[in-house]
Backbone of each chain as ProteinMPNN parsed JSONL, in Angstrom:
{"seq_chain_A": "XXXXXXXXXXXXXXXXXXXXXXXXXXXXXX", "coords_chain_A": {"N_chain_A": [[-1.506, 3.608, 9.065], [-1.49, 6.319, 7.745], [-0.206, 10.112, 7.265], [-0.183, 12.299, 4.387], [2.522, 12.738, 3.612], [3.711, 10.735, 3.997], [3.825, 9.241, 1.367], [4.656, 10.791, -0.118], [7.523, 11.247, -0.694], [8.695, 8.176, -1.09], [6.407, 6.918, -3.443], [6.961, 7.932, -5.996], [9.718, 6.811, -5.944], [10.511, 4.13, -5.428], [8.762, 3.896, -7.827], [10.78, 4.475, -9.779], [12.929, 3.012, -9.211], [11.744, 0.611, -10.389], [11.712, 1.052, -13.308], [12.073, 0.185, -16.414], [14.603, -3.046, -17.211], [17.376, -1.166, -18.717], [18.719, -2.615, -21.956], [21.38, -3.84, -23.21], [24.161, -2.882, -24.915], [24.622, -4.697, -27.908], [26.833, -6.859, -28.411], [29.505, -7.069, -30.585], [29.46, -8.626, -33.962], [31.028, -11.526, -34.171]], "CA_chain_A": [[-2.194, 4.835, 8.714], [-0.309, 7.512, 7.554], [-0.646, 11.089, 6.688], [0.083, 12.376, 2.743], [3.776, 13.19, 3.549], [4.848, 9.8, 3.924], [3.785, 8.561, -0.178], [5.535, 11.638, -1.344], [8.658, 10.297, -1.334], [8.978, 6.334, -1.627], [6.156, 5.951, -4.363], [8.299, 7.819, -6.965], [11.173, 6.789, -6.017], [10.011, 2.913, -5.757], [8.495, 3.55, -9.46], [12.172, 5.298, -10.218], [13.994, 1.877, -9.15], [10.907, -0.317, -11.217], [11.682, 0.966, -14.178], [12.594, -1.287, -17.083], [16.126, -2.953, -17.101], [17.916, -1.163, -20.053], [18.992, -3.543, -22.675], [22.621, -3.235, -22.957], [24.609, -2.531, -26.791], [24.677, -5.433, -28.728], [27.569, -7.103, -28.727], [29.878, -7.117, -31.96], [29.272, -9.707, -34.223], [32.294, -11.753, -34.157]], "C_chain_A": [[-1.215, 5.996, 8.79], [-0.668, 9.111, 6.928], [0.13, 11.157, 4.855], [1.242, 12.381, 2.688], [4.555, 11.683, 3.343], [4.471, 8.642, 2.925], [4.464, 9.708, -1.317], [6.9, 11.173, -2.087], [8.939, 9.026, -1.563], [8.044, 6.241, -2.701], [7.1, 6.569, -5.452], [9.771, 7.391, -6.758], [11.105, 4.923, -6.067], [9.768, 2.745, -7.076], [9.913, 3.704, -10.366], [12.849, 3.897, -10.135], [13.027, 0.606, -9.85], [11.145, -0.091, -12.541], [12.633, -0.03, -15.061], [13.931, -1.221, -17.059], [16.085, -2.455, -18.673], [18.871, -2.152, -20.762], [20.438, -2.899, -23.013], [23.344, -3.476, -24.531], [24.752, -4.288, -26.823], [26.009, -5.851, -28.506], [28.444, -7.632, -30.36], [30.265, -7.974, -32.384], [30.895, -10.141, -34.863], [32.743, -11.956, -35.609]], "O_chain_A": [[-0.441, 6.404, 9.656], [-1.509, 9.14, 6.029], [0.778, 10.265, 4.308], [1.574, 11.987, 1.57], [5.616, 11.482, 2.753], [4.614, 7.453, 3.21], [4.692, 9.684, -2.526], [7.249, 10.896, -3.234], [9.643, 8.885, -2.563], [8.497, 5.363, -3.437], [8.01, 5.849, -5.862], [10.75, 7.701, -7.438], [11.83, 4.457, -6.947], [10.263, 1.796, -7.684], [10.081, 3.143, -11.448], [13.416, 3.604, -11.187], [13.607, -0.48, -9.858], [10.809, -1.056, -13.227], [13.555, -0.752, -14.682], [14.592, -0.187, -16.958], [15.355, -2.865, -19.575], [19.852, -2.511, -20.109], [20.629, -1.685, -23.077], [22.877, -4.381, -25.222], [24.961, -4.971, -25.821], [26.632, -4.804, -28.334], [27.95, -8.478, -31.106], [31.225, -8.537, -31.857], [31.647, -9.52, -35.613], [33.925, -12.191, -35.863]]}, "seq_chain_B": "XXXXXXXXXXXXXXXXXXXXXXXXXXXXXXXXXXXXXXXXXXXXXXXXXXXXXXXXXXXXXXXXXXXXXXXXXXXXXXXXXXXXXXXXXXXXXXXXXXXXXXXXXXXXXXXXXXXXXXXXXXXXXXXXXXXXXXXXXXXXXXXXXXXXXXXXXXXXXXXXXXXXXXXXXXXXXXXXXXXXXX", "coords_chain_B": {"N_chain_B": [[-1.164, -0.525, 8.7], [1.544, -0.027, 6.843], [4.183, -0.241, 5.127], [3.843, -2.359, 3.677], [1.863, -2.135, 2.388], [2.849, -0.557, -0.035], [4.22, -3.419, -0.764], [2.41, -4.45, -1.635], [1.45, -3.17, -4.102], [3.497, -3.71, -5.462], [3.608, -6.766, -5.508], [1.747, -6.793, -7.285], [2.069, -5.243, -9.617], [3.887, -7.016, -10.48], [2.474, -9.0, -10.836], [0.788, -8.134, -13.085], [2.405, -6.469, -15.538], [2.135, -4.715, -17.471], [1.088, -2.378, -15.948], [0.847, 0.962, -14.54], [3.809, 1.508, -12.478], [3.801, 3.742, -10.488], [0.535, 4.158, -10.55], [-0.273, 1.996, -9.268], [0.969, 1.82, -6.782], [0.041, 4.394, -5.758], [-2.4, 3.694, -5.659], [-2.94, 1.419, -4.021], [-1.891, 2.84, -1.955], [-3.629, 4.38, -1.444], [-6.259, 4.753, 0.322], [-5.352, 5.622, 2.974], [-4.113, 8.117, 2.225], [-6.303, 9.401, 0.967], [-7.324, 9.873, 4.017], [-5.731, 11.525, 5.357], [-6.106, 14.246, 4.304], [-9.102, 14.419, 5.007], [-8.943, 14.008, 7.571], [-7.947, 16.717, 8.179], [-9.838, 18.235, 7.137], [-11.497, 17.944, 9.123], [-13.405, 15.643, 7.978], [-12.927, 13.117, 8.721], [-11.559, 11.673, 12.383], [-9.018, 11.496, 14.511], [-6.564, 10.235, 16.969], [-3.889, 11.103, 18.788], [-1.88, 8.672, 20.264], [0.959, 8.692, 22.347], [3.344, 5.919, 23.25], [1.379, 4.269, 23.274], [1.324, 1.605, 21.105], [-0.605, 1.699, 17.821], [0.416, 4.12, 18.242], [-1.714, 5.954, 17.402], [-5.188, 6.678, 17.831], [-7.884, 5.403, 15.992], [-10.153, 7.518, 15.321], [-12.633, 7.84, 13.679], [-13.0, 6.479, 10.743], [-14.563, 6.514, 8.43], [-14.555, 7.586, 6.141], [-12.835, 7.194, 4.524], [-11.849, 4.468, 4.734], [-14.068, 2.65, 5.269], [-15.727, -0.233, 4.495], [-17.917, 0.076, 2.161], [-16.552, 2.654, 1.186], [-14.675, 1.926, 0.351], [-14.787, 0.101, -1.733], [-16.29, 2.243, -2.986], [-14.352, 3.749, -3.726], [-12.321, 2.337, -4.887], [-13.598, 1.656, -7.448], [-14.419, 4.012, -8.497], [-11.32, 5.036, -8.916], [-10.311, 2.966, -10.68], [-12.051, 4.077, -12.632], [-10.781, 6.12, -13.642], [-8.737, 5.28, -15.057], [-9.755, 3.898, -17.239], [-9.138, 4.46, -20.04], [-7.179, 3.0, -20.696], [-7.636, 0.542, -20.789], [-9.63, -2.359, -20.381], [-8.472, -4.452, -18.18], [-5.884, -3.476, -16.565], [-7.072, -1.262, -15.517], [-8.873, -2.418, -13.827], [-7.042, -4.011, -12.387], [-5.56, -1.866, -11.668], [-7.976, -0.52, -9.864], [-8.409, -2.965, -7.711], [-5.983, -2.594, -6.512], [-6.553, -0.564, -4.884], [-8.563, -1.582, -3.399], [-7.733, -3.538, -2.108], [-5.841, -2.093, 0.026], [-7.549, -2.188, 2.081], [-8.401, -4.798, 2.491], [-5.738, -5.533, 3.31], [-5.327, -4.197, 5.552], [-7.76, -5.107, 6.994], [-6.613, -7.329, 9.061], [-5.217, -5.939, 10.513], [-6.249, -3.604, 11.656], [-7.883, -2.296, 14.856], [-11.396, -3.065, 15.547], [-12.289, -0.627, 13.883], [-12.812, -0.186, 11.326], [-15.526, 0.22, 9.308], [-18.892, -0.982, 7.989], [-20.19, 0.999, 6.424], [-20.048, 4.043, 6.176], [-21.192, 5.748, 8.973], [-22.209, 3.047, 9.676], [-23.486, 0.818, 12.517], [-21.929, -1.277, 12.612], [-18.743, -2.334, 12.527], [-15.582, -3.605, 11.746], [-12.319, -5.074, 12.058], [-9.454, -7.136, 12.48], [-7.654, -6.474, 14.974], [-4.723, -7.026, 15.331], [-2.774, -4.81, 15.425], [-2.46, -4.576, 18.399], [-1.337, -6.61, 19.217], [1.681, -7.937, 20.206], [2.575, -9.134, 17.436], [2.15, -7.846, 15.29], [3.959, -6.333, 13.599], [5.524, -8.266, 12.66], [3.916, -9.951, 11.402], [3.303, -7.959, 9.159], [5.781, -8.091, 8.087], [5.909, -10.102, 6.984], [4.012, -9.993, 5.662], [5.418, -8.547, 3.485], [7.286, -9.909, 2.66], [6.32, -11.868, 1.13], [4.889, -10.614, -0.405], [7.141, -9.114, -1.872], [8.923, -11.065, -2.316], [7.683, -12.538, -4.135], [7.293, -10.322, -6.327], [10.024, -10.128, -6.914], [11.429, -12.052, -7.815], [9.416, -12.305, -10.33], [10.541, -9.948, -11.845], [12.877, -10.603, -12.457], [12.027, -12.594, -13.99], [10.688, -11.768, -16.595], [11.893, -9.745, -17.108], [11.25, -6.575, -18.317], [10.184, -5.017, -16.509], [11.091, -3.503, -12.898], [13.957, -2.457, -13.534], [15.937, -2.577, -10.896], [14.759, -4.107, -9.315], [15.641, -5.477, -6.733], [16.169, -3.592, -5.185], [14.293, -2.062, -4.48], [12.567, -3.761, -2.967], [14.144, -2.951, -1.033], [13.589, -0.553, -0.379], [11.368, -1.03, 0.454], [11.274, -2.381, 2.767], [13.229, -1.083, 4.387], [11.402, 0.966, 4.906], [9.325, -0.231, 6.269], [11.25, -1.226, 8.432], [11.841, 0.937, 9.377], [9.633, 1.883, 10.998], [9.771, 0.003, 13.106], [8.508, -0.778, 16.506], [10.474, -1.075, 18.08], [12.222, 1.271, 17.183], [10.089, 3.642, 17.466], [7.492, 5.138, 18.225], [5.502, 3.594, 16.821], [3.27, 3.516, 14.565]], "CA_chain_B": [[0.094, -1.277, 8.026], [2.12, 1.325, 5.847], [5.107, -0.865, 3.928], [2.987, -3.946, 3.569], [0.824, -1.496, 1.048], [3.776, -0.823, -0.926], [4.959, -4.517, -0.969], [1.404, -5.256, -2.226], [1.67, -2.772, -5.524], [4.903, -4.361, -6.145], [3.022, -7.351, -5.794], [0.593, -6.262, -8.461], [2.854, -5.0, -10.221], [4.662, -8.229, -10.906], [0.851, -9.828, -11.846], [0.497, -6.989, -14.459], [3.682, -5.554, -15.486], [1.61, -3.348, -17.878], [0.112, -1.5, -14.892], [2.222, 1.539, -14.525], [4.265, 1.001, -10.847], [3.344, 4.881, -9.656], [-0.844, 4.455, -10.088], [-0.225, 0.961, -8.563], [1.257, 2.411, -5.482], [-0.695, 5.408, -5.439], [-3.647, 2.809, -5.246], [-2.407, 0.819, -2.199], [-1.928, 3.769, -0.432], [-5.028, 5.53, -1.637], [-7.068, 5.291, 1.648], [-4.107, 6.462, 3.756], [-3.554, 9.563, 1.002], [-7.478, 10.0, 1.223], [-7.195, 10.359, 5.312], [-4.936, 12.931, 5.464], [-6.938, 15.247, 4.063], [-9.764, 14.019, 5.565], [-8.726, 14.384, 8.886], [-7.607, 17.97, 8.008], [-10.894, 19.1, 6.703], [-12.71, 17.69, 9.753], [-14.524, 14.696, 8.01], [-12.51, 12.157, 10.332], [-10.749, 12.116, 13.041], [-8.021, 10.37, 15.445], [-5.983, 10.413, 18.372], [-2.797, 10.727, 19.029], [-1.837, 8.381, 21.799], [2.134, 8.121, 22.826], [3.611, 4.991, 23.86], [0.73, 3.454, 23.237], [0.893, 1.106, 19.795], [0.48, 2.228, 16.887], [0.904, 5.547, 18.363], [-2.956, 7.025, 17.525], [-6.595, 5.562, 18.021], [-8.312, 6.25, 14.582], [-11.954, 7.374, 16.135], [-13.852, 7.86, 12.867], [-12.231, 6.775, 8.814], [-16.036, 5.327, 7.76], [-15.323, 7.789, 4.616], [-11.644, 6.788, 3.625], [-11.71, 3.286, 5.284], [-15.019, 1.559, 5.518], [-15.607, -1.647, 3.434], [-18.396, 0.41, 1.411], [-16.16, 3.206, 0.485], [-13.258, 1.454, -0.205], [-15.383, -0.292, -2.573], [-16.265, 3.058, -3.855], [-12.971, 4.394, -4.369], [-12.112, 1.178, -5.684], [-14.146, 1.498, -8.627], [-13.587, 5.599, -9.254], [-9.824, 4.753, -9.577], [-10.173, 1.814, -11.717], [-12.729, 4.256, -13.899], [-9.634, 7.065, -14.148], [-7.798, 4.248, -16.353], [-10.885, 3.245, -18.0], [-9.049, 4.196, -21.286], [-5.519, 2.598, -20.45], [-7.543, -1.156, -21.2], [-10.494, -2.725, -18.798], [-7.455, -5.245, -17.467], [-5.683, -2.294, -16.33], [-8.585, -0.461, -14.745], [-9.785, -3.771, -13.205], [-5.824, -4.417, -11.117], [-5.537, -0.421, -10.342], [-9.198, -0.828, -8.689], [-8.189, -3.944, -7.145], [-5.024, -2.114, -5.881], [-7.437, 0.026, -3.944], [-9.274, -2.627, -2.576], [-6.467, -4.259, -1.548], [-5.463, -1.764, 1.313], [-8.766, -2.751, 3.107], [-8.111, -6.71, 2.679], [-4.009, -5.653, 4.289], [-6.035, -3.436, 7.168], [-8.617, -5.656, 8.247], [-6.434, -8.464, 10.325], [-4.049, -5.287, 11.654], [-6.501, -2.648, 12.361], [-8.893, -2.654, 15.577], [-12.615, -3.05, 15.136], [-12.809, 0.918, 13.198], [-13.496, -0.071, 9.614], [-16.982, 0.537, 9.234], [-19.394, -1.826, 6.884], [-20.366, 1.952, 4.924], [-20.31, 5.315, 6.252], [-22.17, 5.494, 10.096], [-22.254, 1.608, 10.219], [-22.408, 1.025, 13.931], [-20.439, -2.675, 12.743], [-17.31, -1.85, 12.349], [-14.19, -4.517, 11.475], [-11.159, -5.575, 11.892], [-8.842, -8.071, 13.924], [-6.93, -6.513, 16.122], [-3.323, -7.172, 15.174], [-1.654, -4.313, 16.274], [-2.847, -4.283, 19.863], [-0.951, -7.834, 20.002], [3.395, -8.364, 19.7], [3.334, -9.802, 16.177], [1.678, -6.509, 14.35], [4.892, -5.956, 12.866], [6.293, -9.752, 12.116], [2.804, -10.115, 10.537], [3.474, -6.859, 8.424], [6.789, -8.204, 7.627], [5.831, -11.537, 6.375], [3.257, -9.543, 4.025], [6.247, -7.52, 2.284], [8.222, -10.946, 2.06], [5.542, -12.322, 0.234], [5.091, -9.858, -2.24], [8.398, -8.516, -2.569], [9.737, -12.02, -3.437], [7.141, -12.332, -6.289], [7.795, -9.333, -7.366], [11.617, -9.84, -7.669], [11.237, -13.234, -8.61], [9.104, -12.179, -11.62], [11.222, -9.319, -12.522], [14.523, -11.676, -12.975], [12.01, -14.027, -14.992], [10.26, -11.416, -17.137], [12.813, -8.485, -17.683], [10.088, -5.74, -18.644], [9.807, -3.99, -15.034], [12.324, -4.043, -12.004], [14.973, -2.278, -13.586], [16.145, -2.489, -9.865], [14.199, -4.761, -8.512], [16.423, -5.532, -5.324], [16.564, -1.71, -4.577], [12.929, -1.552, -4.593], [11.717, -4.317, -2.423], [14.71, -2.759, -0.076], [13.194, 0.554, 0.214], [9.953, -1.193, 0.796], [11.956, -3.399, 3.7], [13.751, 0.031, 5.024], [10.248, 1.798, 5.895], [9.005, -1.128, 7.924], [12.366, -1.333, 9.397], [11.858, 2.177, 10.517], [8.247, 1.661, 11.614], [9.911, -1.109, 13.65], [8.024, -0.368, 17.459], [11.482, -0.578, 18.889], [12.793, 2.321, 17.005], [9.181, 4.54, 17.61], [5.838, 4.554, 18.964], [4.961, 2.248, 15.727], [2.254, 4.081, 13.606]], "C_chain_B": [[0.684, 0.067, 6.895], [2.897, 0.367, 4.573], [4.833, -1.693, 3.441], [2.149, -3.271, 2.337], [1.663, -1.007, -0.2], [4.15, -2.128, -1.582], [3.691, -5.027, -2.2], [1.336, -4.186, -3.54], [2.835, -3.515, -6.003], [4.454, -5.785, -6.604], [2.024, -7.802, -7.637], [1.256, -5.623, -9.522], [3.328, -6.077, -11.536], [3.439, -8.849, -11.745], [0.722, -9.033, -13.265], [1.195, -6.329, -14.9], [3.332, -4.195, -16.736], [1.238, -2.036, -17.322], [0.745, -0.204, -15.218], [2.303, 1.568, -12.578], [3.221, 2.719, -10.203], [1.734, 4.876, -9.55], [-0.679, 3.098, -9.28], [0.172, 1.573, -6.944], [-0.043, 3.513, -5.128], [-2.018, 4.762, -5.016], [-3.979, 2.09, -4.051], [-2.518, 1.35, -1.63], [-3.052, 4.772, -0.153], [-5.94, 5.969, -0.238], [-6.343, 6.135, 2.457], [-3.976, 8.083, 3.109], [-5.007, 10.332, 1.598], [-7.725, 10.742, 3.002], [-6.856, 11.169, 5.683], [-5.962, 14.069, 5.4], [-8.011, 15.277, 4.526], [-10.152, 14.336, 6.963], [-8.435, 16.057, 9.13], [-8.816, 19.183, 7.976], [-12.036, 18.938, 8.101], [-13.544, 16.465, 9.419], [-14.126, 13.46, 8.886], [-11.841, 12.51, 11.205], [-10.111, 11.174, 13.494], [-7.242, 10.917, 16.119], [-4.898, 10.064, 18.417], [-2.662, 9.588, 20.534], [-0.059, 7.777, 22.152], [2.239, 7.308, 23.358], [2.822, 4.023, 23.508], [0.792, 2.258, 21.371], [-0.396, 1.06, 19.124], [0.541, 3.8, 17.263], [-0.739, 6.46, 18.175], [-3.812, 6.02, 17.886], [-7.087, 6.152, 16.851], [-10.378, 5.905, 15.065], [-12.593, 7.351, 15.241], [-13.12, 7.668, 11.352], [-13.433, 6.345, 8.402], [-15.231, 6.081, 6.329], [-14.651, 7.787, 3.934], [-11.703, 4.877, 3.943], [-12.57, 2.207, 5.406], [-14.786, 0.78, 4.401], [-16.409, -0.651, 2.236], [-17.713, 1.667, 0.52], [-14.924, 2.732, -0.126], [-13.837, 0.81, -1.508], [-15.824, 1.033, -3.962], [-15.097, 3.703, -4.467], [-12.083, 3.524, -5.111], [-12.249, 1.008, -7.398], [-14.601, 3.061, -9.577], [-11.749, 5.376, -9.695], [-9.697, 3.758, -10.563], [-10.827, 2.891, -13.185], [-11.514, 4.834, -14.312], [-8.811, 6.533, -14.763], [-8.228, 3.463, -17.007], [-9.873, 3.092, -19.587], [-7.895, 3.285, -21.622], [-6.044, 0.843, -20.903], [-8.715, -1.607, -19.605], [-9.194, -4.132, -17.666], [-6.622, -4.254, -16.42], [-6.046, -1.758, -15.505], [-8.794, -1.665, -13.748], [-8.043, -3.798, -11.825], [-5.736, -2.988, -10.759], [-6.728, -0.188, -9.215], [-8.995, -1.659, -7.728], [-6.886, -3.571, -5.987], [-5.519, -1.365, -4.466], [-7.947, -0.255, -2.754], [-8.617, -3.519, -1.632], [-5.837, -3.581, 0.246], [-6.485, -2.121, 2.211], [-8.37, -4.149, 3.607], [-6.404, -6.571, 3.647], [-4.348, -5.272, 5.996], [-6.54, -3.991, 7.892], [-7.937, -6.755, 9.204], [-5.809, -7.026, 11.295], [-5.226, -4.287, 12.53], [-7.471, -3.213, 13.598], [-10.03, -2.402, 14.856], [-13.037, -1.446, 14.952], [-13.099, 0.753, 12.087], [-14.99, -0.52, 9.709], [-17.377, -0.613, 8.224], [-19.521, -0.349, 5.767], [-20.283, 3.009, 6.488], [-21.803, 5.298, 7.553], [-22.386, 4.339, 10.568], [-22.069, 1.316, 11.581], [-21.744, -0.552, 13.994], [-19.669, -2.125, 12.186], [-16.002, -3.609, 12.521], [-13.133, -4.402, 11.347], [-10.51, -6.676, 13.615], [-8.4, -7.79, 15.138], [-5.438, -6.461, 15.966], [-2.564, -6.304, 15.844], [-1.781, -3.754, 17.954], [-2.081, -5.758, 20.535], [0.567, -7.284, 19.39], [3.474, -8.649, 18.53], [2.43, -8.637, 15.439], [2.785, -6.318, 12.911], [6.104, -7.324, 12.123], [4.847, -10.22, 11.236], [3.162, -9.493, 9.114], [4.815, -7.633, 7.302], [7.138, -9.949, 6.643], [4.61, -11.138, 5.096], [4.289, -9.2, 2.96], [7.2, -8.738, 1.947], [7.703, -11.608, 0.842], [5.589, -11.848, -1.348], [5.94, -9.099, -3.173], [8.961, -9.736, -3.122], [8.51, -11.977, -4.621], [7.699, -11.476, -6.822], [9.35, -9.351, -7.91], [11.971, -11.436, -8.114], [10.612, -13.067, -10.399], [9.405, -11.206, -12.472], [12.504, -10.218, -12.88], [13.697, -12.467, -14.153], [11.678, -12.912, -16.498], [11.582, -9.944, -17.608], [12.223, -7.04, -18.033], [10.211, -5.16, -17.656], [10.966, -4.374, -14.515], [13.382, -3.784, -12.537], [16.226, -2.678, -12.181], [15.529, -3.165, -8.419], [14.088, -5.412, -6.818], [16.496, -4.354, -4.811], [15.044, -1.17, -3.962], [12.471, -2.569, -3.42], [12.755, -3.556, -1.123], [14.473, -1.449, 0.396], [12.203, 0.203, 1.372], [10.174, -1.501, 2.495], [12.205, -2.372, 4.866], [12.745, 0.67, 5.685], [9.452, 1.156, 6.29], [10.12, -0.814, 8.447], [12.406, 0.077, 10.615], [10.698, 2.693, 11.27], [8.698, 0.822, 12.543], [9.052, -0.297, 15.425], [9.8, -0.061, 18.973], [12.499, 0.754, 18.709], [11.826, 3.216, 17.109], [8.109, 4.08, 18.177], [5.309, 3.515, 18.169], [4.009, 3.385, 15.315], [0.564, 3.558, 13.508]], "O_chain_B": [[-0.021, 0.91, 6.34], [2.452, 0.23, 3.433], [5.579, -2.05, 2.53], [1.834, -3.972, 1.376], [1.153, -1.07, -1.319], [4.397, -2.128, -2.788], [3.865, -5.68, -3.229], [0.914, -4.975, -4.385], [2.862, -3.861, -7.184], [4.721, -6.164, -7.744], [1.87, -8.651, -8.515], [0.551, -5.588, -10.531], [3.236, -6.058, -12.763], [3.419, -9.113, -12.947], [0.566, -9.562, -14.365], [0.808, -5.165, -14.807], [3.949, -3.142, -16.893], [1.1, -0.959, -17.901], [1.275, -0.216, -16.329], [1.411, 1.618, -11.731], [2.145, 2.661, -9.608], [1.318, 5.503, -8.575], [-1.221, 3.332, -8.2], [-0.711, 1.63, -6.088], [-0.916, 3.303, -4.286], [-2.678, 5.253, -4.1], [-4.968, 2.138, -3.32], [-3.113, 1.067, -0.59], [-3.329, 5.553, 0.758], [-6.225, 7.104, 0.146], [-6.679, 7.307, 2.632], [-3.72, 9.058, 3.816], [-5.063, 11.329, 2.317], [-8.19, 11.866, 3.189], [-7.55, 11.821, 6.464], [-6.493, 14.643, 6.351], [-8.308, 16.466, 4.641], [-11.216, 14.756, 7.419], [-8.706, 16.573, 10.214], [-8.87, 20.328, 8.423], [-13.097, 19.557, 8.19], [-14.351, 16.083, 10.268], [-14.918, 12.902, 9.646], [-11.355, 13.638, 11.123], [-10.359, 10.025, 13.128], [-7.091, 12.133, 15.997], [-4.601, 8.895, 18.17], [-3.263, 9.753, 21.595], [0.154, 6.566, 22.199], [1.429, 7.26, 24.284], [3.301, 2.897, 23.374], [-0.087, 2.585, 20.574], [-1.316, 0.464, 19.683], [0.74, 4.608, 16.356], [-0.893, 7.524, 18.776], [-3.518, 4.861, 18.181], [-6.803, 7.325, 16.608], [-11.224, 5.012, 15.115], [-13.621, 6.745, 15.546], [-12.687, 8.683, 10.805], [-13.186, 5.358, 7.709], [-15.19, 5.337, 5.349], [-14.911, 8.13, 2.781], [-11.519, 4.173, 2.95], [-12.183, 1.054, 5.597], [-13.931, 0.964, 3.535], [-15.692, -0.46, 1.254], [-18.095, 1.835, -0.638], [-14.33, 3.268, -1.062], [-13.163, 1.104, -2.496], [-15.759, 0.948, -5.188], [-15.027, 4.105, -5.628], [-11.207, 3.944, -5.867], [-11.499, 0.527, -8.247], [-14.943, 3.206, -10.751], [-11.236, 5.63, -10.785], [-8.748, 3.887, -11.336], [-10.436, 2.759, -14.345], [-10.974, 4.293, -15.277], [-7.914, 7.27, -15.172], [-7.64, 2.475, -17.448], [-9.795, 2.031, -20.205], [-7.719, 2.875, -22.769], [-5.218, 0.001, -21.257], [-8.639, -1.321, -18.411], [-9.415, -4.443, -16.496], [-6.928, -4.472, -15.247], [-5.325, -1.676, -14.51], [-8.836, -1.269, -12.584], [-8.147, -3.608, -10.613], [-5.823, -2.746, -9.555], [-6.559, 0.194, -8.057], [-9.384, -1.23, -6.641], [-6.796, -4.101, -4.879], [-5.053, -1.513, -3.336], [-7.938, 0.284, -1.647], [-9.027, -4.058, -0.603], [-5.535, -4.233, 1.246], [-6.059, -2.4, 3.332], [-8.104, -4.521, 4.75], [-6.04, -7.402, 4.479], [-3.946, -5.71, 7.073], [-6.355, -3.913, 9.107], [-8.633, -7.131, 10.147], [-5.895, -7.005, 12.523], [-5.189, -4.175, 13.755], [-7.871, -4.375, 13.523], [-10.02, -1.752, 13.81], [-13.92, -0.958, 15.657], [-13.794, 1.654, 11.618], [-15.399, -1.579, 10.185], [-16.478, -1.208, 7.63], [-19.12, -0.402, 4.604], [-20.462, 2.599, 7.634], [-22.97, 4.997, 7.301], [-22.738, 4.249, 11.744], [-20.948, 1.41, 12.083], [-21.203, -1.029, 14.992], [-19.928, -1.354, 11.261], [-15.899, -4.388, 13.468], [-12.727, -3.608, 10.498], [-10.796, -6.848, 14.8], [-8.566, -8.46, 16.158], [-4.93, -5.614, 16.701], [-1.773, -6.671, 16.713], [-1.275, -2.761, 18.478], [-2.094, -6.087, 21.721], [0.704, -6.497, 18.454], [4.635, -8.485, 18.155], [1.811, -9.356, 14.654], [2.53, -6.212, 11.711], [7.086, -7.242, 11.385], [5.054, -10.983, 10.292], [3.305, -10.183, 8.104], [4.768, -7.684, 6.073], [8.045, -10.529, 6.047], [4.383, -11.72, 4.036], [4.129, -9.476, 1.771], [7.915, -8.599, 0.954], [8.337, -11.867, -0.181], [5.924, -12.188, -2.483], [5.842, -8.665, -4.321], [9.468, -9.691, -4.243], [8.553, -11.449, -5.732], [8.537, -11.638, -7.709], [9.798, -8.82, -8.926], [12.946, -11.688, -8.821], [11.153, -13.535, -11.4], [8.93, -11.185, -13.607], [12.833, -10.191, -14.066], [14.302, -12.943, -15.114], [12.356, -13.171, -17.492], [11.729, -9.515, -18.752], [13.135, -6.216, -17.96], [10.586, -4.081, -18.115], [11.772, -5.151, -15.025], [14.22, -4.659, -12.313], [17.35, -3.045, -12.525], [15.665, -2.963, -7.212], [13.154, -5.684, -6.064], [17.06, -4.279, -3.72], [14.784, -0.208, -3.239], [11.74, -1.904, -2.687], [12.144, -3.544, -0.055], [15.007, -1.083, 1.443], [12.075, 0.647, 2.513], [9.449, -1.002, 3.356], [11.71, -2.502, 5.985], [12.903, 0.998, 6.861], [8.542, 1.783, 6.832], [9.976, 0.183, 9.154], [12.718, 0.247, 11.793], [10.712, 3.679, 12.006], [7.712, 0.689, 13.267], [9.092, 0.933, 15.393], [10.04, 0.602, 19.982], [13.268, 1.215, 19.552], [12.41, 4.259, 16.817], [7.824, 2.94, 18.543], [4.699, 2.584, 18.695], [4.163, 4.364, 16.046], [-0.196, 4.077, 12.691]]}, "name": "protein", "num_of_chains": 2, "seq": "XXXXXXXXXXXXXXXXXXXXXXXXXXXXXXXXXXXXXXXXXXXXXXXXXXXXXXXXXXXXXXXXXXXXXXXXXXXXXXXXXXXXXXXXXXXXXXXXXXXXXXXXXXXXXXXXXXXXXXXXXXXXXXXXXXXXXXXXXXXXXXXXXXXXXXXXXXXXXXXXXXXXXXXXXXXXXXXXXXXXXXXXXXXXXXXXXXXXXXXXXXXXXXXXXXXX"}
């Protein structure tokens, strides 16, 4: 049980490190 | 339980990778969020108690915490993403519901059946030694799914290892040997 202060910071920052992996350039077709 | 309600959006997360992660969390921790204020305005209350584990006595949550409101707040948060898809709506409600089902082995007998109920539930957990090896075997659980089904699925978990290690970090610092415990 926790007061409001301590979901301020970890859930954005939890959603901040969930976001999708970026797909990385294409490699050039040989 | 605090990081164990994180572990379990991540959890949920992983089941629904449509969800979005921030109402998922925000859902887990919803009762806790609701308390605060709660306690502020006067409608509950609780007790600090040093030394003692987890650090307060929580004398009255019937109207963030009981089974019947959790149920209600359950199914107001699920409506607020009514349009997002009833799948959607249905795991952010469930997210809700969820901090009750993590509460009832840890907390003592304070969760109410509704609002005045003089039954009231829960196990007990953190009045015994394993409160926090309990806790910590919840966030194993659902942090490996979750980073298990980010490696399989690719879609979520940009960071997936960073994330279950925050989750890991604020038990670690809930630990009872570094504070009163919570």
């Amino acid at each position: 049980m926790l007061c409001l202060a301590s979901f301020v910071v970890p859930i954005p920052l939890i959603a901040w490190l969930d976001r999708a992996p970026k797909s990385g350039p294409k490699p050039p077709p040989l | 339980m605090y990081a164990g309600h994180f572990a379990a959006g991540l959890a949920l997360k992983a089941r629904k990778p449509e969800a979005p992660t921030w109402a998922l969390l925000v859902g887990t921790g919803l009762l806790d969020i609701l308390f605060g204020p709660f306690v502020a305005l006067g409608i509950e209350r609780a007790t600090v108690t040093p030394g003692q584990p987890p650090g307060f006595r929580l004398d009255f949550i019937d109207w963030s915490h009981s089974l019947a409101m959790s149920l209600v707040w359950s199914v107001a948060y699920a409506a607020l993403f009514w349009k997002r898809g009833r799948d959607i709506a249905a795991v952010l409600g469930f997210a809700v519901f969820s901090h009750f089902l993590l509460d009832l082995p840890m907390h003592p007998a304070d969760l109410a059946l509704w609002p005045g109920s003089a039954v009231h539930l829960g196990f007990g957990l953190w009045h015994t030694p394993y409160y926090w090896w309990f806790e910590l075997a919840c966030i194993a659980l659902g942090c490996g799914y979750y980073w298990a089904r980010a490696r399989r699925l690719r879609s979520f978990g940009g960071h997936a290892a960073w994330a279950c290690a925050v989750v890991l970090a604020l038990h670690v610092m809930n630990a009872p040997w570094l504070s009163s415990g919570r």
